[in-house]
PAFI-483188 format. One record per residue: residue in one letter; x, y, z of N, C-alpha, C in turn. Coordinates in steps of 0.001 Angstrom, whole numbers, padded with zeros to 6 digits, always signed. Atoms other than C-alpha are relative to their C-alpha. Last residue first. Layout:
# residues N
AXYZXYZXYZ...
This chain:
# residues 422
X-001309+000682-000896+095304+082390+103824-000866-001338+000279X-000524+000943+000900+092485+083389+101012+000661-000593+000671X+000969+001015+000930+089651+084079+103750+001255-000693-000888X+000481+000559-000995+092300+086361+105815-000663-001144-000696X-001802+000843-000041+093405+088146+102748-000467-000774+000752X+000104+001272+001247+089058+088443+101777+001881-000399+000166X+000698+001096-000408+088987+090014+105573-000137-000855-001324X-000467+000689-001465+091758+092553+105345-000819-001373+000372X-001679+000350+000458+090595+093947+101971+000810-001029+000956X+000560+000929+001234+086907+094411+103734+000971-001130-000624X+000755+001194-000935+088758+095815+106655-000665-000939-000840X-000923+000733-000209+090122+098219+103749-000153-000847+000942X-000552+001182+001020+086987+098963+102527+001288-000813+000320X+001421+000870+000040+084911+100333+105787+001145-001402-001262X+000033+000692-001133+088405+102568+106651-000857-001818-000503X-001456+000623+000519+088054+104006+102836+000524-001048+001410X+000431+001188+000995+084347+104607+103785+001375-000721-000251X+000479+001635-000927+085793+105969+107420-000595-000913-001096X-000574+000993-000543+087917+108021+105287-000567-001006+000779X-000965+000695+001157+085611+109864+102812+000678-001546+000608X+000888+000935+000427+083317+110435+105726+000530-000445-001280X+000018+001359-001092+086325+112096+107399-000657-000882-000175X-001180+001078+000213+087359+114059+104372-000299-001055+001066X-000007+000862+001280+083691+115677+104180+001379-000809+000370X+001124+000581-000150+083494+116745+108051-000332-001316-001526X-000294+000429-000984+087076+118445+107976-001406-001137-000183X-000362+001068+001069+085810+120254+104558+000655-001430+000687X+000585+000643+001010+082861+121140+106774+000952-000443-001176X+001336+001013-000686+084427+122113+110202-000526-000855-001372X-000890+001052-000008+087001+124239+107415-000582-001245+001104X-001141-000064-000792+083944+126382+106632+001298-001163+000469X-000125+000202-001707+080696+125232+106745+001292+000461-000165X+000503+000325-001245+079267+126347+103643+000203-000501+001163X+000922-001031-000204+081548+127719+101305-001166+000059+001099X-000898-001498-000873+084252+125105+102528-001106+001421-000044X+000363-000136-001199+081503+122038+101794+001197+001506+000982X+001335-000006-000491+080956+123478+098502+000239-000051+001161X+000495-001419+000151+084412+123516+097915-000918+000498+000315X-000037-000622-001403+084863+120040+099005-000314+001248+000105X+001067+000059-000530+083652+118996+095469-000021+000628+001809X+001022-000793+000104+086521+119730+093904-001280+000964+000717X-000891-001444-000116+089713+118566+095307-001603+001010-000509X-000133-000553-001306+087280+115225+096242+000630+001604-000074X+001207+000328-000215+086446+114444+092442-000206+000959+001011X+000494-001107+000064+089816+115498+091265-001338+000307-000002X-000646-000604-000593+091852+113342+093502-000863+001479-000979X+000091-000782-001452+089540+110928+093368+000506+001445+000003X+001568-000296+000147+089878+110461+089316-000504+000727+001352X+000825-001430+000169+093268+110988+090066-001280+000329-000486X-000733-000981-001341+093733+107893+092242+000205+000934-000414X+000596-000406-001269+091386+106134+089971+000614+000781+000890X+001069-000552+000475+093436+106194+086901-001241+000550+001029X-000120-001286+000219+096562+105592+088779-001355+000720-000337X+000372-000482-001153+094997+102248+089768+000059+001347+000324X+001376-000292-000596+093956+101791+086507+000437+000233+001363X+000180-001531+000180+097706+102131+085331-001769+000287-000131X-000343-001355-000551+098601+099667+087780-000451+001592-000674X+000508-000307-001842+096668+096997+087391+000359+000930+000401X+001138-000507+000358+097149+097351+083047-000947+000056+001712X+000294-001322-000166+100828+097180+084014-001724+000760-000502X-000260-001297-001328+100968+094792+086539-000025+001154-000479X-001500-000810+000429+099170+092114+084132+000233+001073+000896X+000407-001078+000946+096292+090091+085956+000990+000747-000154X+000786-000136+000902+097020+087038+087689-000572+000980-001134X+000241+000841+000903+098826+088088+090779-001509-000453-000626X+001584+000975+000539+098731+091012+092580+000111-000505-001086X-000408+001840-000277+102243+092317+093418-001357-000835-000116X-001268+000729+000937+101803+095825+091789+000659-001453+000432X+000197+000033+001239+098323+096622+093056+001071-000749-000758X+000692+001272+000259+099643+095562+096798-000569-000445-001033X-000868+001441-000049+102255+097744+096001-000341-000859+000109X-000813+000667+001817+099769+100303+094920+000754-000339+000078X+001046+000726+001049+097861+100013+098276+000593+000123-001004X+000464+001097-001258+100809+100232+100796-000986-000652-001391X-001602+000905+000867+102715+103274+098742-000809-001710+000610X-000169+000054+001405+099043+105250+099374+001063-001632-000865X+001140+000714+000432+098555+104143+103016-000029-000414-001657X+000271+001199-000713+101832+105237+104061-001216-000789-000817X-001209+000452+000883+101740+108643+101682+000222-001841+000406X+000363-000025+001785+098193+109288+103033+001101-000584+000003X+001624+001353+000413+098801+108166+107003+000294+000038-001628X-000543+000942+000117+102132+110866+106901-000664-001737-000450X-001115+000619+000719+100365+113067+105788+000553-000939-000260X+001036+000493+000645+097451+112900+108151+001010-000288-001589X+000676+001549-000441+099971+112924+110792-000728-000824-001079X-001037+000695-000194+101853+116084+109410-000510-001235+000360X-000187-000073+001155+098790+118109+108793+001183-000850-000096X+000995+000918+000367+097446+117366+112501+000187-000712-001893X+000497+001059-000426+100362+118713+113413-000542-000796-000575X-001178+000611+000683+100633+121734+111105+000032-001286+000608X+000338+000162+001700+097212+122451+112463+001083-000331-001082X+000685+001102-000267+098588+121690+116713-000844-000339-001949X-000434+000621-000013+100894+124571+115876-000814-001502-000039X-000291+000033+001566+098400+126872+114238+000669-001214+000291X-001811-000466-000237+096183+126768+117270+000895-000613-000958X-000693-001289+000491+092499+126737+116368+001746+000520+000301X-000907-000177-001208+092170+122599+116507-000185+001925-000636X+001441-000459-000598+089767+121072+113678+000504+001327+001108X+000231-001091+000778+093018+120122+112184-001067+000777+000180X-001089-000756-000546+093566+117429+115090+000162+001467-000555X+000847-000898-000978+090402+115993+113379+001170+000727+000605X+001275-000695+000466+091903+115706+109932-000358+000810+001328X-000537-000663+000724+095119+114061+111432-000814+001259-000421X-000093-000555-001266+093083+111426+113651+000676+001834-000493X+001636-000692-000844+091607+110335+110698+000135+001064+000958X+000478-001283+001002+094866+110201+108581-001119+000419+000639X-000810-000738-000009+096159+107826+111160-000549+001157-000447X+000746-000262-001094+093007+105451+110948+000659+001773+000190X+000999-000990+000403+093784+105439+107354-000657+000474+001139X-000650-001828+000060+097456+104518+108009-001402+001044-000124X-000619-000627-000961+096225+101547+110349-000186+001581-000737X+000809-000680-000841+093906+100316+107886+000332+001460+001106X+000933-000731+000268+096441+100066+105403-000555+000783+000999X+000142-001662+000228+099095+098822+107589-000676+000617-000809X+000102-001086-001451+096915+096014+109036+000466+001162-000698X+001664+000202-000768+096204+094250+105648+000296+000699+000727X+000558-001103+000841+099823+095321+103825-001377-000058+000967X+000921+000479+000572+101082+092415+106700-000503+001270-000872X+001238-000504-000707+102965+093625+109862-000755-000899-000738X+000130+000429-001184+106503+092565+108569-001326-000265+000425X-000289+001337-000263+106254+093183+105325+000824-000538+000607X+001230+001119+001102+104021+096192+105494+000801-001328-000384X+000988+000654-000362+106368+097453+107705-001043-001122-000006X-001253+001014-000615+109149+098066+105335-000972-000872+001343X-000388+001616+000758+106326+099462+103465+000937-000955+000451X+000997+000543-000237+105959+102193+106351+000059-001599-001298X+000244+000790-001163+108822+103085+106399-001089-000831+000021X-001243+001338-000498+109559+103415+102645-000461-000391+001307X-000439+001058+000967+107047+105839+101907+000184-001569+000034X+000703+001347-000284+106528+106925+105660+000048-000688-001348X-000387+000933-001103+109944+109156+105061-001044-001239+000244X-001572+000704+000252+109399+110935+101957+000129-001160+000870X+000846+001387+001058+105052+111161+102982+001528-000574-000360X+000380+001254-000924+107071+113021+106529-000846-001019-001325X-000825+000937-000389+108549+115293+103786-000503-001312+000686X+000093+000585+001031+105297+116850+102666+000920-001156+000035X+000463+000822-000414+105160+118946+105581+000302-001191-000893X-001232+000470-000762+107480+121454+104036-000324-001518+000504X+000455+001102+000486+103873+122501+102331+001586-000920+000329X+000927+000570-001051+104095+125060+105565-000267-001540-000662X-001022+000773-000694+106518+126380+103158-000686-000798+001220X-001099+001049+000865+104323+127835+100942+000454-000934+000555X+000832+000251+000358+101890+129700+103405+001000-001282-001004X-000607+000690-000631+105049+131073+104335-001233-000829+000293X-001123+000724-000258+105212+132622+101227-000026-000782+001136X-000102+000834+001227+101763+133717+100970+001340-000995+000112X-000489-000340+001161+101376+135659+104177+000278-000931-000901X-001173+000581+000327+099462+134151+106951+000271+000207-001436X-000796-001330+001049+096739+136216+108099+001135-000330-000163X-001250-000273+000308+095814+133816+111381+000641+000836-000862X-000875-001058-000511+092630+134719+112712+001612-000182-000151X+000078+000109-001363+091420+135420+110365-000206-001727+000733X+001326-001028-000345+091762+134296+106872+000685+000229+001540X-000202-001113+000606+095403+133269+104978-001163+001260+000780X-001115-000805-000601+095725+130079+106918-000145+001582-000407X+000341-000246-001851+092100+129079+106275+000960+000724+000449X+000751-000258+000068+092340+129100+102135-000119+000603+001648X-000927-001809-000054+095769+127885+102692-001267+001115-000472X-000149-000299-001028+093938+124857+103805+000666+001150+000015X+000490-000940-000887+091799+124582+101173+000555+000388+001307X+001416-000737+000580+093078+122574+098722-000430+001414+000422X-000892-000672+000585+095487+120523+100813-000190+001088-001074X-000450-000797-001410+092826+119230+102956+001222+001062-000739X+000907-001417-000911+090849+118577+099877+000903+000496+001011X-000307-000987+000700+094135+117004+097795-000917+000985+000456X-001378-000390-000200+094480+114207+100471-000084+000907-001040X-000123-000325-000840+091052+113124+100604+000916+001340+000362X+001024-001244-000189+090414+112667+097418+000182+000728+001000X-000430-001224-000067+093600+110912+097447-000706+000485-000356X-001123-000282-000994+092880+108331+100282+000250+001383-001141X+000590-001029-001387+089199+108002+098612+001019+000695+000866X+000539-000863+000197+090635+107019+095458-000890+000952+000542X-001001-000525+000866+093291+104565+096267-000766+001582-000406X-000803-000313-001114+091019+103068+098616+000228+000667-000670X+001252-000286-000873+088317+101969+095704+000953+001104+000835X+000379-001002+000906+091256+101023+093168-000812+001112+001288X-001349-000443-000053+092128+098635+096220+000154+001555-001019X+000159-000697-001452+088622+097437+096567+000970+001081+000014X+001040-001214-000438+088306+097196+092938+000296+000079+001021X-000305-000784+000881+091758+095110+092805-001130+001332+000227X-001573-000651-000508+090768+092652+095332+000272+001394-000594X+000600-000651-001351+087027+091833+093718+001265+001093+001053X-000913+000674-001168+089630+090814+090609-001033+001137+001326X+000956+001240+000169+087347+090854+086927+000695-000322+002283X+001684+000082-001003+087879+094209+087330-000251-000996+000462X+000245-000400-001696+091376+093984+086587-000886+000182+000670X-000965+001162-000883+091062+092444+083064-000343-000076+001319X+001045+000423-000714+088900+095310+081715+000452-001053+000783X+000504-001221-001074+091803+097590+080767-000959-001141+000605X-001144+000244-000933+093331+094554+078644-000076+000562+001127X+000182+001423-000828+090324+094453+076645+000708-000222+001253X+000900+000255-001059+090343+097901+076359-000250-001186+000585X-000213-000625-000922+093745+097972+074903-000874+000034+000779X-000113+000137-001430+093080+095081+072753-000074+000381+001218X+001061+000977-000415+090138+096719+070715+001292-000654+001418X+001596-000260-000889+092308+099692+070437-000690-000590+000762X+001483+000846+000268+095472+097773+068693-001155+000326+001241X+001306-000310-000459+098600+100109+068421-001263-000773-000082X+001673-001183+000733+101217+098605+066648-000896+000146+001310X+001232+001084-000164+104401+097298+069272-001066+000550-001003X+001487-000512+000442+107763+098426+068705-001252-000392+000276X+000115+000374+001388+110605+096939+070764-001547+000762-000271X+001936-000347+000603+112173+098816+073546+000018-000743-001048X+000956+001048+000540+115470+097227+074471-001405+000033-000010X-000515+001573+000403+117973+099426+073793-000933-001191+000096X+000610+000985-000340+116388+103091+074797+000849-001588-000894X+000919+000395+000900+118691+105897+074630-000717-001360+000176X-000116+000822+001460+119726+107304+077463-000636-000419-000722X+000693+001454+000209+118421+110003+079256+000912-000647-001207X-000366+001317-001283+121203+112795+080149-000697-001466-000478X-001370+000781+000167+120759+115174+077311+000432-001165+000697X-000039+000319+001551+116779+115147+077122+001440-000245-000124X+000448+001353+000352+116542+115505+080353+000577-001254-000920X-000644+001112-000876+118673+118050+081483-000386-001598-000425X-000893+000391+000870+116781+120055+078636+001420-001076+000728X-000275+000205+001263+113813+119774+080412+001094-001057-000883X+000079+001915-000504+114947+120153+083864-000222-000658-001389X-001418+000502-000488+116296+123974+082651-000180-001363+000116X-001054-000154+001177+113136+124360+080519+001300-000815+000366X-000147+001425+000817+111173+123236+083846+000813+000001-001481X-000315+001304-000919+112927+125859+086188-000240-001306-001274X-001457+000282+000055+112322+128316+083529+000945-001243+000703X-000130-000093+001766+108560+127959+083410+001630-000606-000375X-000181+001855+000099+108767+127537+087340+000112-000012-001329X-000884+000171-000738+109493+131472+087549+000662-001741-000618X-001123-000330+000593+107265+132127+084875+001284-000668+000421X+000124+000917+001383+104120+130831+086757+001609+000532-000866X-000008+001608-000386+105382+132619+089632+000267-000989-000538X-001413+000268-000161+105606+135582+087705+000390-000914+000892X-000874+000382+001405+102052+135204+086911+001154-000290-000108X+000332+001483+000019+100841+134720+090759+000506-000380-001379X+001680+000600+000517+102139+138174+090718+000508-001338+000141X+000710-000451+001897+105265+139979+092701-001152-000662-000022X-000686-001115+000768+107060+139415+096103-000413+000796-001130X+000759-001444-000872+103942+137610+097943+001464+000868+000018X+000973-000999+000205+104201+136130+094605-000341+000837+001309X-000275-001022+000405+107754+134829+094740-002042+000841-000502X-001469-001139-000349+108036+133030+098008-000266+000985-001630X+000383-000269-001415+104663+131018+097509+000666+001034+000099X+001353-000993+000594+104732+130058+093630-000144+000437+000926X-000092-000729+000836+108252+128352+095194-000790+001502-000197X-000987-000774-000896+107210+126589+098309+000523+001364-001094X+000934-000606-000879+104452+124961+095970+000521+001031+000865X+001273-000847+000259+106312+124063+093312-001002+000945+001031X-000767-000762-000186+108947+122655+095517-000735+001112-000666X-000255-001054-001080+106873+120510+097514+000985+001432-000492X+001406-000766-000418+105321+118674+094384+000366+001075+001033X+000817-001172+001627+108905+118674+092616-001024+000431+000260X-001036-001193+000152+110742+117345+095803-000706+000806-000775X+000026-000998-001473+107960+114531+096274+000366+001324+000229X+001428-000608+000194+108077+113593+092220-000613+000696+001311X-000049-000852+001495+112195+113714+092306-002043+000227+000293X-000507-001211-000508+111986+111803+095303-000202+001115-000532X+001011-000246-001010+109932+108849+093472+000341+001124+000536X+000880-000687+000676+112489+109031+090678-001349+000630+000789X-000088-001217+001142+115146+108611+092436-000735+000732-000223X-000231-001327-001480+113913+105887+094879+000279+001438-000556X+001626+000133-000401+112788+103627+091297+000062+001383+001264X+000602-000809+001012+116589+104148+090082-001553+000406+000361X-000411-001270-000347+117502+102892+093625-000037+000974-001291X+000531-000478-001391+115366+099816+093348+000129+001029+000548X+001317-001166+000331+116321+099377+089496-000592+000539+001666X+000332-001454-000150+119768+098349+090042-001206+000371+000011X-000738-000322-001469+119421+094382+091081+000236+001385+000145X+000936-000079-000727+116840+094569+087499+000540-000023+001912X-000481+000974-001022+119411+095921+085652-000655-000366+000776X-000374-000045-001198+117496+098893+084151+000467-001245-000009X-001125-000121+000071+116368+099370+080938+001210+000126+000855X-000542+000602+001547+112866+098034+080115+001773+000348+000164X-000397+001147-000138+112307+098815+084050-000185-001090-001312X-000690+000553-000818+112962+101768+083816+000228-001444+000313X-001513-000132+000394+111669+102726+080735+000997-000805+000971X-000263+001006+000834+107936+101283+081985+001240+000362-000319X-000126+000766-000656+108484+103669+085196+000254-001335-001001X-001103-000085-000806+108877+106605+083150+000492-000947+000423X-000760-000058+000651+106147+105718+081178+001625-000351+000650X+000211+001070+000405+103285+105570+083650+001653-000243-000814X-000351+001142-001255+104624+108756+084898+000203-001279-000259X-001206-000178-000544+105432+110992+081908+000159-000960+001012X-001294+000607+000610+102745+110941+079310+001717-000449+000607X+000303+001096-000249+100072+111813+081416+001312-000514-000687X-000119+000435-001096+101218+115216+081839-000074-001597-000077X-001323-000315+000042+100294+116118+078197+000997-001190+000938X-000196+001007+001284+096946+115345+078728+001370-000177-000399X+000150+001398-001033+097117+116911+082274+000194-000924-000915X-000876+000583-000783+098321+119933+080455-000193-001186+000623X-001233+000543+000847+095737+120224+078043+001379-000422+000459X+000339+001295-000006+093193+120284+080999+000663-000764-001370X-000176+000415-001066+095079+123613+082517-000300-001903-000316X-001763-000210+000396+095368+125294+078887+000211-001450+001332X-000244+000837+001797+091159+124763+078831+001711-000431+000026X+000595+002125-000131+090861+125559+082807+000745-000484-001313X-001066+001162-000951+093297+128829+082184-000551-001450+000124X-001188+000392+001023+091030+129699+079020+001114-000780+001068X+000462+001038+000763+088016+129880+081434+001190-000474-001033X+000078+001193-000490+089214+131756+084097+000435-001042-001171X+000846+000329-001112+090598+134647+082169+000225-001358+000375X+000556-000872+000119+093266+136134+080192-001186+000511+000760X+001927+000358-000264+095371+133458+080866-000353+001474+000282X+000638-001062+000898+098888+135145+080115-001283-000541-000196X-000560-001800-000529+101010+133196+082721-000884+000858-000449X+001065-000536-001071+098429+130090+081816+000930+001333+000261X+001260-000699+000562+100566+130132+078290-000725+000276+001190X-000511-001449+000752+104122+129587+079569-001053+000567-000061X-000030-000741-001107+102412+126124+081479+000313+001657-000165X+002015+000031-000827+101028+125061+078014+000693+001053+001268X+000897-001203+001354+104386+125499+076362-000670+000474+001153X-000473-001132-000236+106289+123488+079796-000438+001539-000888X+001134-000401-001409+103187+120631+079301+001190+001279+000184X+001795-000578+000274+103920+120627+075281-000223+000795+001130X+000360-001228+001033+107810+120330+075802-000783+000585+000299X-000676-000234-000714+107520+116974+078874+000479+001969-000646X+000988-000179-000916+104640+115683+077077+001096+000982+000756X+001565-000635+000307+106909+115473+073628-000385+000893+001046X-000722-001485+000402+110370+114422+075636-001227+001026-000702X-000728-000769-001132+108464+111785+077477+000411+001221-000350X+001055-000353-000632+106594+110345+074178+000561+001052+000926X+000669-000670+000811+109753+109994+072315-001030+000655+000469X-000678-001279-000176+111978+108700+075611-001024+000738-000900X+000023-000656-001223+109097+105710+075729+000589+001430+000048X-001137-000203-001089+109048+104703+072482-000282+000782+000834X-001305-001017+000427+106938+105033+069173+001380+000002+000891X-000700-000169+001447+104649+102089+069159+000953+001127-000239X-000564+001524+000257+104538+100829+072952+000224+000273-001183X-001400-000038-000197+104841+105075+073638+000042-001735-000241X-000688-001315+000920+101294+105880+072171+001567-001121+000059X+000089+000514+001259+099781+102632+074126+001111+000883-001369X-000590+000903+000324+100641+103983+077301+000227-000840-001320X-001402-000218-000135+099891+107460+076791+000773-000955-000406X-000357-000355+001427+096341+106229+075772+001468+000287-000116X-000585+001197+000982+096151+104168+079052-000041+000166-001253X-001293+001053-000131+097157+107378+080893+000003-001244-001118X-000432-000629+001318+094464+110069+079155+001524-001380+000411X-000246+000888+000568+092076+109413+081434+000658+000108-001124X+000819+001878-000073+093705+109926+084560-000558-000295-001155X-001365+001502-000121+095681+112567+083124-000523-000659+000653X-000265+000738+001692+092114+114530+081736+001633-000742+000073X+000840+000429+000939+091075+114827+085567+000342-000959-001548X+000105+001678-000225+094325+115167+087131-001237-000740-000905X-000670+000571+000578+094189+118725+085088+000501-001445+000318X-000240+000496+001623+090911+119499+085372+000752-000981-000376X+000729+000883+000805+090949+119215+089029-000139-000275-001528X-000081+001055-000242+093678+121515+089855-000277-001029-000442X-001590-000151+000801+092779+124494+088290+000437-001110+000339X-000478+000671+001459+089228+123332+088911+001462+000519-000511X-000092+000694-000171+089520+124545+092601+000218-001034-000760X-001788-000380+000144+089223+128141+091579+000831-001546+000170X-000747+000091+000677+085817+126737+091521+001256+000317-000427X+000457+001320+000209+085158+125544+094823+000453+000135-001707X-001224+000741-000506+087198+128777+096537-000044-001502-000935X+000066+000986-000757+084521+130598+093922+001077-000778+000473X+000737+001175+000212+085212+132888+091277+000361-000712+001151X+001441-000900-000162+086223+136803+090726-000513-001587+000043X+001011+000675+000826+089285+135901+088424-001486+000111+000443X-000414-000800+001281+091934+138048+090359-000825-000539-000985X+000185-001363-000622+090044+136945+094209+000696+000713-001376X+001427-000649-000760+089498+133567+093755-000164+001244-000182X+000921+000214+000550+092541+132716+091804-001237+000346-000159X-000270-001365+001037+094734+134196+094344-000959-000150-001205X+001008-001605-001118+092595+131968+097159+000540+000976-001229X+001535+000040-000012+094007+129008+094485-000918+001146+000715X+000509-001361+001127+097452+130237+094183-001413-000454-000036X+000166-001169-000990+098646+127360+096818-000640+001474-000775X+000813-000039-001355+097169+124729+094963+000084+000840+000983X+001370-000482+000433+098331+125776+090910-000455+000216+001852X-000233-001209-000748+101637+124397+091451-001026+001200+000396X+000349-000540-001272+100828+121176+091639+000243+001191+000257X+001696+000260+000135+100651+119927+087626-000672+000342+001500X+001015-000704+001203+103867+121930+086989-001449-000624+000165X+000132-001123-000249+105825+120964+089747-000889+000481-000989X+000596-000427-000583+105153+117425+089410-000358+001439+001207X+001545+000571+000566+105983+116332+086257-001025+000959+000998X+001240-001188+000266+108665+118818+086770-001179-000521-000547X-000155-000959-000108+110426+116903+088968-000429+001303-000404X+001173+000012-001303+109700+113887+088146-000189+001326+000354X+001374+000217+000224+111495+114481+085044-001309-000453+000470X+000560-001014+000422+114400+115919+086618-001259-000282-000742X+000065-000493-001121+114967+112667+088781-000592+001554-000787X+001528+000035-001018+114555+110892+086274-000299+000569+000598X+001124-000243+000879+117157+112760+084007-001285-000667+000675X+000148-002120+000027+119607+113068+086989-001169-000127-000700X+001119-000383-001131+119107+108905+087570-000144+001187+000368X+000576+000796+000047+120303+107590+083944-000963+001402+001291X+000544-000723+000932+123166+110222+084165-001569-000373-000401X+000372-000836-000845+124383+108161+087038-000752+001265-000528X+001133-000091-001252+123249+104916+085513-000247+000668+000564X+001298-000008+000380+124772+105766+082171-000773-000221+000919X+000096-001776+000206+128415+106875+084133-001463-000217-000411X-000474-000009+001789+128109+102884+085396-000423+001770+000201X-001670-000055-000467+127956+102364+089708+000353+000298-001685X-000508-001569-000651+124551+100809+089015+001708-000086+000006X-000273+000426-001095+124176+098678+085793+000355+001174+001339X-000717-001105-000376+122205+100004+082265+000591-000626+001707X+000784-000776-000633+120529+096676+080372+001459+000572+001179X-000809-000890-000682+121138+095412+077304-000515+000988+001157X+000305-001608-000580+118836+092934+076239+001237+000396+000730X-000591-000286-001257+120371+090723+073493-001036+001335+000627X-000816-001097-000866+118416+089645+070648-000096+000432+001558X+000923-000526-000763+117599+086277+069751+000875+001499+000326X-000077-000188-000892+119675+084907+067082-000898+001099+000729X-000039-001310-000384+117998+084167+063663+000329+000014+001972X+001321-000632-000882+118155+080384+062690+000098+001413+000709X+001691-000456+000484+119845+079529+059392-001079+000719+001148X-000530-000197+001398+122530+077164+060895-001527+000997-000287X+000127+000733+001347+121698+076578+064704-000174+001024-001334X+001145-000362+001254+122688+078926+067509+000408-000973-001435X+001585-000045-000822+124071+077372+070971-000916+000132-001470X+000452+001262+000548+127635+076995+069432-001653-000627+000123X-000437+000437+001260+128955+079851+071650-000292-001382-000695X-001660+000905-000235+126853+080830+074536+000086-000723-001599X+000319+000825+000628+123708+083450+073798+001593-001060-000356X-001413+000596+000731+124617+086149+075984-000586-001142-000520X+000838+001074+000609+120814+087328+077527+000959-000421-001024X+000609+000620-001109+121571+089795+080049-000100-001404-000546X-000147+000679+000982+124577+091870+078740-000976-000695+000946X+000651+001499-000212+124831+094400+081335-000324-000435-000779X+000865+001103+000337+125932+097295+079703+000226-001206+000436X+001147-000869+000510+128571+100150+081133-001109-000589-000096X+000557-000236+001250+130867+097556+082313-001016+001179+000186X+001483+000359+001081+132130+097581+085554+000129+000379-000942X+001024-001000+000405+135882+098741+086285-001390-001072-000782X+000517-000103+001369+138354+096029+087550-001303+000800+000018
């Protein structure tokens, strides 16, 4: 016998409802192995996909930046930064948007606007209009993650959602590495514009994949908008010493992790390597080993304890950095592969320990933890610039390591209040 399409979760057995009294409504929710689950996990998968080709594609075109705009490795560096910038804070407005209109509504919006916007940097005229287009996109942008994840698990089967959740995560790995491999292979054929073009079409095509494939939502209910709560609800998670630490990590691991990535095609491109653009791209290949410690490493984490593998992955990432210190290219993909693997490890480690922390709601814990982990990410993508104009890759090597031994300092911290509660 053929599954159902809808899981029926909440059947209300015959004779159950009294005279006059309004039955509860049913959630319907999507089962795996159903045509809506497999259509379900194309449209995630494409809307990861160009969440995060379009807000990474910018990092290898940064030295092109430099050198067709006439500005600094540090500021060419705000193409980036802006746009995590205004999607960190632009998430717990997202969220609120989509409790009164709906999740798909929002999604399909941000998912439009940010492919406009991206059309328009092709024809940035200068710097300064690309930042502006660049920090409307992040606003945009925001609308897609947080979201995504609330749909899913408003409409998921909760025994399916584990491999809807793997989907979508892939989809945002695939989309950062493909962006990048992409804008790589066709500008050291043509411009950094027709790059931008390239992916333009790419996200149209994912787009409109979207939009036909997603189903419709069944058990969203409306909510009004109320301001005053929303901050209330934001302040919650402070009140948890745990939580800041964890915020804390979260934002030194990807400060970290967007300097080395920042500037390192900054190094490949100088003496003495002269590494052409495209394969400058593909070097972001690396990216896989975060696919793989994902999962491994959480499979770890409960075994081991989240406490050790933190630390562990940040030790990892240390060793990673310095290994990058190295002048031989092989031993710099290396080091870039280790420190990788640490970030993605460390990352999935601390916002699972965000998302199983009791007492305070998971989604006003989680979408501060986001909030911080691109606040870092466009704190550190920045500010390293400085230390690349002046020391050179020794000095953005020198900044990520005093990033990590603070992020080291906290998670031992983290490790010693688990310890205290056991």
């Amino acid at each position: 016998m053929k599954r159902m399409d809808i899981y029926d979760a909440t059947q209300v057995p015959a004779g159950t409802q009294h005279h006059g009294e309004k039955a509860q409504p049913h959630r319907h929710y999507i089962s795996r192995g159903t045509p809506e689950y497999r259509k379900l996990g194309i449209a995630l998968f494409a809307v990861a996909f160009v969440n995060f080709t379009i807000l990474y594609y910018v990092q290898p075109l940064m030295p092109l930046f430099s050198r067709s705009f006439h500005v600094s490795p540090a500021e060419s560096s705000l193409s980036l930064s802006v746009s995590t910038l205004f999607l960190a804070v632009s998430l717990p407005f997202a969220g609120a948007i989509s409790d009164a209109v709906g999740r798909k509504n929002v999604m399909v919006v941000a998912l439009i606007g940010s492919t406009v916007i991206c059309a328009a940097t092709a024809v940035s005229p200068n710097f300064a209009v690309l930042l502006v287009l660049r920090a409307l996109q992040g606003i945009l942008i925001a609308g897609i993650p947080a979201l995504a994840m609330a749909y899913l698990g408003e409409e998921i089967e909760p025994k399916s959602l584990g491999l809807a959740m793997g989907l979508y995560i892939s989809g945002n790995s695939i989309g950062g590495m493909s962006g990048r491999i992409i804008t790589g292979m066709v500008v050291d054929a043509s411009t950094w514009r027709m790059a931008v073009w390239v992916l333009v079409f790419i996200a149209l095509a994912s787009t409109i994949a979207f939009i036909i494939m997603l189903p419709a939502s069944r058990n969203f209910r409306p909510a009004p908008i109320r301001v005053r709560d929303l901050f209330r609800s934001l302040a919650q998670p402070f009140r948890s010493t745990t939580l800041v630490l964890l915020y804390a990590v979260g934002a030194l691991l990807m400060g970290s992790f967007v300097a080395l990535y920042n500037y390192i095609g900054f190094r490949l491109e100088g003496a003495p390597y002269h590494l052409p653009q495209w394969l400058i791209g593909w070097i972001f290949l690396v990216y896989l080993m975060g696919t793989f410690s994902s999962s491994f490493v959480g499979r770890l984490g409960d075994v081991w304890g989240r406490q050790r593998m933190l630390w562990m992955n940040v030790v990892l990432m240390g060793i990673g950095v310095a290994i990058t210190l190295s002048d031989h290219l092989i031993l710099i993909i290396l080091g870039m592969c280790l420190f990788t693997f640490g970030f993605f490890g460390g990352h999935s480690t601390a916002s699972s320990w965000v998302g199983s922390h009791k007492g305070v709601g998971k989604g006003q814990a989680s979408s501060l933890y986001l909030l911080f982990y691109y606040v870092g990410s466009s704190v550190g993508g920045s500010v390293c610039g400085v230390f690349w104009s002046r020391g050179g890759w020794p000095g953005v090597a020198g900044a990520i390591s005093a990033w990590l031994c603070a992020a080291l300092v906290v998670s031992m911290m983290l490790r010693s209040r688990a310890r205290g509660a056991a």
